[in-house]
C-alpha positions as CSV (number, residue, x, y, z in Angstrom):
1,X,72.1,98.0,72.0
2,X,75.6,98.0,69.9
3,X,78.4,96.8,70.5
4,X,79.9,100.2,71.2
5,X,77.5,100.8,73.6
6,X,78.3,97.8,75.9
7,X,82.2,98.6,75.6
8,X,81.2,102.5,76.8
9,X,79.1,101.2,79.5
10,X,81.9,98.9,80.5
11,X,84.7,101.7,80.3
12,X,82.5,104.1,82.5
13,X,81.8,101.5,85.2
14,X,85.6,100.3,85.4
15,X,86.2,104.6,85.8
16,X,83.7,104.9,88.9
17,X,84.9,101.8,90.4
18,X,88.5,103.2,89.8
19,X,87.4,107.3,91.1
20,X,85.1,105.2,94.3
21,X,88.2,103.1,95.0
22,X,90.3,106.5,95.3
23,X,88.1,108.7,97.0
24,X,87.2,105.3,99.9
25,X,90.7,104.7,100.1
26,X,91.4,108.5,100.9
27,X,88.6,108.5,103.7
28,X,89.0,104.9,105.3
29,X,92.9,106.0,106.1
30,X,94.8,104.8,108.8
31,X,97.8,107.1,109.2
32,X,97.5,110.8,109.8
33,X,97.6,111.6,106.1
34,X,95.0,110.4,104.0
35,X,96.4,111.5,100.2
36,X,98.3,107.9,100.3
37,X,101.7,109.3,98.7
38,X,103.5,107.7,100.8
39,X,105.8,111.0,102.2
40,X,103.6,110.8,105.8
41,X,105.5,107.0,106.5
42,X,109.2,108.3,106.9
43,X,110.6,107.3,110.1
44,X,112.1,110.1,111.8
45,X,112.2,108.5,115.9
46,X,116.2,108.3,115.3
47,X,116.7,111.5,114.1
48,X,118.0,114.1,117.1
49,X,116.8,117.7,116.7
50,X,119.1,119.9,117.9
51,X,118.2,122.6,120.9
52,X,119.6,126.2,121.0
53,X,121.7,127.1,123.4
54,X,121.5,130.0,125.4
């Protein structure tokens, strides 16, 4: 086995643990939204919505 061998079989295991990490991540989430982009942890308790009047 060469030396370019080991660094591919390096490179691919460091891009499963990397793709695994993701895709666990993305089913092990705790908020409502599981994409983790962040846009689901606004805080908007202090913002009135208006009613219509009638």
């Amino acid at each position: 086995m060469g030396i370019q061998e080991i660094i591919l079989i390096i490179l691919f295991a460091g891009a499963l643990f990397y793709v695994g990490r993701i895709i666990y991540r993305s089913l092990n989430s705790k908020n409502g939204c599981a994409s983790n982009c962040n846009k689901c942890a606004a805080d908007f308790s202090k913002i009135k919505i208006p009613t219509p009047k009638n």
